[in-house]
N, C-alpha and C positions, 0 to 999 in steps of 0.2 A: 606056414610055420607058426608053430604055437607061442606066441609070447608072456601070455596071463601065467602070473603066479598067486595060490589059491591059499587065505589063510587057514590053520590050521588050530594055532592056536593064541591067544594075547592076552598080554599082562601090563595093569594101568602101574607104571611108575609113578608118575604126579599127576596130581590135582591141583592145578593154583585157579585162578581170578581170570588169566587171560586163555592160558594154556592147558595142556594135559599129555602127557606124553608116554606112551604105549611101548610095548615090545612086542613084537610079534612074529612067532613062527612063520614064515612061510612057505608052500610047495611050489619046485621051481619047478618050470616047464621040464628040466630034464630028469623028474624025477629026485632029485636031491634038497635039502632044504636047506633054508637061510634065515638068519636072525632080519627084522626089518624094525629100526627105531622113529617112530611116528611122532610127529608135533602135533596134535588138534588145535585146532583153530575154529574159531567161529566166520573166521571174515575180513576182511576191511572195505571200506569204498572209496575210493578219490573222485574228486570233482573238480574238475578244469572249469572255472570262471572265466569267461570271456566275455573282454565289455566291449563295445559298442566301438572302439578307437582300436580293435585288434589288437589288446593287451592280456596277458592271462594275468589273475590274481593269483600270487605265490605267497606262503607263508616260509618264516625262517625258526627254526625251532632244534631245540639242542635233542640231541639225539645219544640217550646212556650210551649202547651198547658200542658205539663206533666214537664216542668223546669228541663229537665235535658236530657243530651249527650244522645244519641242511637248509637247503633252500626246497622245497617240494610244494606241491598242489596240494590246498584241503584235502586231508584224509583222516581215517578214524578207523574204531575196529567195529564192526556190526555189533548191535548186541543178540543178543541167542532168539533166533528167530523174527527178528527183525525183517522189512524189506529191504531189500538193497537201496532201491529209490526214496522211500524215506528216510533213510540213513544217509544217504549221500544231501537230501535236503536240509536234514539236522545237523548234519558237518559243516556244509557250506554255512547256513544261520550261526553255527557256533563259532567256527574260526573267522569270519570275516565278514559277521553280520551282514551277509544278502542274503535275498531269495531270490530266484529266477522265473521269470517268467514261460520259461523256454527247458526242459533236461533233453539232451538224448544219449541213450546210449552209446556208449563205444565197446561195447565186451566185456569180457573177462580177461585177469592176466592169474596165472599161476607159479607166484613168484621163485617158491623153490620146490620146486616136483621131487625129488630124491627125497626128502626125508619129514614132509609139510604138508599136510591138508586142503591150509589157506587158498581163498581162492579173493580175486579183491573186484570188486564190481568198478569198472569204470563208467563217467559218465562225463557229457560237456554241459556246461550251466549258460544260456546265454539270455536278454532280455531283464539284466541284471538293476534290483532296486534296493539300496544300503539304510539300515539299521544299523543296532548296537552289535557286537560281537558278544554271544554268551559263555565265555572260553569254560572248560573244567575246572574244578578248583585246583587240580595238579598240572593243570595247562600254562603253559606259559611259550607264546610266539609274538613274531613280528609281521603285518602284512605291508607286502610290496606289488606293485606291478611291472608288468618285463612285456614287448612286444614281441609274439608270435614268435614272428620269425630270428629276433634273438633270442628266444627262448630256445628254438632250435640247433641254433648256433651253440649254443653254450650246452644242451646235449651232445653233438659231438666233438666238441672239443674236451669233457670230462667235467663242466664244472657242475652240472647237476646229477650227480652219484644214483640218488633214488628210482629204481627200476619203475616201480607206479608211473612214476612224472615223467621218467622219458617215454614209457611208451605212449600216455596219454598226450603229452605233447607231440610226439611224430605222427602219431593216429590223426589228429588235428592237425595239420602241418597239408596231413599230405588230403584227407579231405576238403582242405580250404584249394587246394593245388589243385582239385581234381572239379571245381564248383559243383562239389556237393554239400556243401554248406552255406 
């Protein structure tokens, strides 16, 4: 069965700083066509900090769009062409002044597939050594630390909302479960 649909034609709505957002004709596989509204995005990475006492490093950070505090994992938006891994190393130095001795990957997550680009690079940070925090000048968070496995707990009970962090969290979870870490 054929599922690809084949653009036809597209038109740039906006230009901002983070985003850009498209319209686009599309051809459905059944021969009919459909409007398709695109976000571009360049990115983001989260980085799961894990020290040495099986705690993650969490920042807490107000969040416009949703009016209210998050608790999440170091993350940032890629800048345009950026690596993922040194982007996630620049996150981590920026929000919570470490570096790691240690990155590994954990994937990719593709937060909203229907109407979004973004694709956000996961990674775990471990063999961790602190410095200053270089936060952005329009940065403003809290850092906290939480043990693993109530970090887990508190993704399924609702108290950590951000898709990034729960999955990087459970990814972690169930690696450390499985002694692959």
């Amino acid at each position: 069965m054929n599922l690809i649909e084949k653009q036809i034609s597209t038109q740039k709505i906006y230009e901002g700083k983070i985003i850009t957002v498209r319209k686009d004709t599309a051809l459905l596989p059944n021969g009919k066509t459909a409007i398709r509204e695109i976000v571009e995005h360049n990115g983001g990475i989260c980085i799961a900090p894990l020290t040495e006492n099986n705690e993650l490093i969490f920042v807490k950070q107000f969040r416009y769009p949703y009016g209210e505090i998050l608790l999440e994992l170091p993350a940032g938006k890629r800048d345009k062409d950026e690596d993922p891994l040194e982007g996630a190393k620049r996150e981590l130095k920026e929000e919570t002044g470490a570096t790691a001795g240690k990155i590994v990957s954990l994937g990719q997550l593709y937060p909203t597939v229907a109407y979004c680009d973004e694709i956000i690079w996961l990674y775990l940070a471990t063999n961790l050594k602190f410095g200053e925090q270089k936060l952005d000048e329009d940065e403003f968070l809290s850092v906290s630390k939480i043990p693993l496995e109530t970090a887990a707990e508190m993704v399924l009970n609702g108290e950590i909302k951000d898709s990034k962090t729960q999955v990087a969290i459970l990814k972690i979870k169930m690696l450390k479960d499985k002694g692959l870490l």
